[in-house]
N, C-alpha and C positions, 0 to 999 in steps of 0.2 A: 440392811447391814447392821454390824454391830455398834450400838451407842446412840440407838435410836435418832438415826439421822446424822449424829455427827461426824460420821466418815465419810460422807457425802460434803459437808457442810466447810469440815476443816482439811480436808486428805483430796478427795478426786475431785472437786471443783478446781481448786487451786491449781492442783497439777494438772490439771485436763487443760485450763487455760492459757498456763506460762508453757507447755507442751504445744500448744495450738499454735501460740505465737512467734515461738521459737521455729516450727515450721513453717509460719509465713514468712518471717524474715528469709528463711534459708532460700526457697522460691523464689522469694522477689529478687534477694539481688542475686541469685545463680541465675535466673530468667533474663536478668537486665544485661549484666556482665557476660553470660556468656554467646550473646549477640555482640558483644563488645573486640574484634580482632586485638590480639595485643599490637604495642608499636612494632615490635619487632620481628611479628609474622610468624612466631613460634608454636608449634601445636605440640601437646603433652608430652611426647616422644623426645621431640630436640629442648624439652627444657627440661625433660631429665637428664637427657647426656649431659648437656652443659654443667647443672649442678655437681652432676657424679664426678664429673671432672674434677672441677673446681674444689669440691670437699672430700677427695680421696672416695670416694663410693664403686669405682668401677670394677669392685667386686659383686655389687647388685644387679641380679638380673632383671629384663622388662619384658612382658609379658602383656597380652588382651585380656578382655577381662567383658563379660557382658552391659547393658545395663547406663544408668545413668548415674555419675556420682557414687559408682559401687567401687571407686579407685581405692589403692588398699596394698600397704606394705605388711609384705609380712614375713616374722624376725625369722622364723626355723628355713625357711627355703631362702629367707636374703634376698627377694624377689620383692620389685614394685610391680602390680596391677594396673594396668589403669585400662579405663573404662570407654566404650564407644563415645561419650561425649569430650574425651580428652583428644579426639583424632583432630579435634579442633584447634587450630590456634588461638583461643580464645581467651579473654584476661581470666574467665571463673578457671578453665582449664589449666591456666599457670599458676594460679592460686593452689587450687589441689594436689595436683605434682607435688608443687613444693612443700607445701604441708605434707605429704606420704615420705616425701625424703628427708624431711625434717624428723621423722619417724626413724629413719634408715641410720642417721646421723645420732639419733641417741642411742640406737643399739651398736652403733661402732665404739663409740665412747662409753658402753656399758652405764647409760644411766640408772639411778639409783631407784627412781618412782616408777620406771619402765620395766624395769624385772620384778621391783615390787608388784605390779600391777598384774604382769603373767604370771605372777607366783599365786596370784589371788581367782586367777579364772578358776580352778579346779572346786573352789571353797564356795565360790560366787555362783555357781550351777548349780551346784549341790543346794546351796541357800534360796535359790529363785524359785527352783523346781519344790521343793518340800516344805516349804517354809509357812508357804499358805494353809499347806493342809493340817501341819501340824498343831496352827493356829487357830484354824477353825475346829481340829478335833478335841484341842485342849477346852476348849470354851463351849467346847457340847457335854465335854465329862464333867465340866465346872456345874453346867444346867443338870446336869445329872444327879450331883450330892458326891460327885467324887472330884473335890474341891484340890486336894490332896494332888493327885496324880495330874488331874487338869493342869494346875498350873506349871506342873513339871512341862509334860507335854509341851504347853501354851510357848513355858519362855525357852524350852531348845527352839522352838521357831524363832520366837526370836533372836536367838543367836546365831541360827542359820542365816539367817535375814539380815543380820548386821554385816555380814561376809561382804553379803551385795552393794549391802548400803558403803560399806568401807569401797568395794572392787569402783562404785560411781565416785566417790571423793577422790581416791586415787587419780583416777581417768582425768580429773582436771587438770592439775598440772602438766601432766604427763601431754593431753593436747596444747594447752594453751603454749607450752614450750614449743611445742613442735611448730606453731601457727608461728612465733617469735622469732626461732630458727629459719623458717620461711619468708618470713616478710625479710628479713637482715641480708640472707641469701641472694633474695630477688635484687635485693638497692645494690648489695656489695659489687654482683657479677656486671649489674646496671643492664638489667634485662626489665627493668620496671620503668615508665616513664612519671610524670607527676601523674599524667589522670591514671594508669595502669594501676597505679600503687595506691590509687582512691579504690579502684577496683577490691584490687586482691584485700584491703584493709575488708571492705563490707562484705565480702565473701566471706574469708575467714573468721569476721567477729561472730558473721550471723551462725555459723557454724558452730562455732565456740558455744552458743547460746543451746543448742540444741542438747549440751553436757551440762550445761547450768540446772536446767530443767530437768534432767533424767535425777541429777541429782538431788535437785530440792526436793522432787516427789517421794524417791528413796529416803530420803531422812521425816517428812511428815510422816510418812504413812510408819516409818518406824516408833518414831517418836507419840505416835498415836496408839499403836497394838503397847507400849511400854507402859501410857496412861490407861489402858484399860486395866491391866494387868496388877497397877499397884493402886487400882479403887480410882485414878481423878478424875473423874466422867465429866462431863460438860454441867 
């Protein structure tokens, strides 16, 4: 790769690893929790009604959805997902729900990082999909003698690329709110017991973690093609 090694060294090690681990967590404690029944004996289903209740939501519809952990609100149909592992009464299962409704809940209140964030899918495809190529095409014209035009090339990828890197920065707030929303929800309605709420805490943090990660790798690897580009090589 380019920089003789150090995109290896500074870029994909890094995020390979806080990516790996962000995945262990999320296993472990969905593995742990959701062998865990909640107190209250609720499987994903009746702790979405209860919520939607309670926070005006029952204009959202609820829907199956395959898969494990594939649960998943989504704003244009106003539909929650959830997924065969939510059939379960389970605390990982109450966690989820309520994080996807925590989702539901800031598109009712038209949050502001929330439409931000779908305003940026259209720019963040486009930046994912082309952004490499144009990178790697710029920096074969650079090898070429067409210095000139390469770097044109070079840095619209980068700016595609920044689309991305912005659509993952976005993405955190916009979860970590909805985790928030979630956990507040569970205590308020008092569908959460102490250990429940030890649960849904280490469910959703680990969760959380798995955006940390997408994102720190999006900003190395950005922050890496921008050092090559303006000469600071390792």
């Amino acid at each position: 790769m380019f920089g003789n090694g150090s995109y290896m060294l500074w870029v994909l090690l890094p995020s390979l690893a806080l990516s790996l681990y962000a995945q262990w967590r999320v296993k472990s404690a969905y593995g742990r929790w959701s062998r865990v029944v909640n107190a209250r004996g609720l499987n994903g289903a009746a702790v979405a009604r209860a919520i939607m209740e309670a926070r005006g939501l029952t204009h959202v519809g609820i829907e199956s959805i395959q898969g494990v952990m594939t649960d998943h609100y989504d704003p244009r149909g106003k539909v929650i997902r959830l997924s065969e592992s939510s059939v379960q009464p389970s605390v990982a299962a109450m966690a989820i729900v309520a994080h996807e409704l925590g989702h539901a809940e800031q598109d009712k209140v038209g949050d502001a990082m929330l439409n931000l964030r779908a305003a940026l899918v259209p720019a963040a495809n486009l930046g994912s999909g082309l952004a490499m190529w144009l990178l790697i095409g710029g920096f074969a014209l650079q090898s070429m003698g067409s210095f000139g035009l390469g770097s044109l090339v070079a840095w619209t990828g980068v700016l595609l690329f920044s689309a991305a890197v912005l659509f993952t920065l976005v993405t955190l707030p916009v979860e970590f709110d909805a985790s928030r929303r979630a956990k507040r929800t569970l205590s308020d309605l008092g569908l959460v017991s102490g250990s429940d709420a030890k649960g849904v805490n280490a469910v959703l943090d680990a969760a959380a973690l798995t955006y940390v990660a997408a994102a720190a790798g999006a900003v190395l690897q950005l922050l890496y093609w921008v050092s090559l580009l303006t000469g600071r090589r390792d």
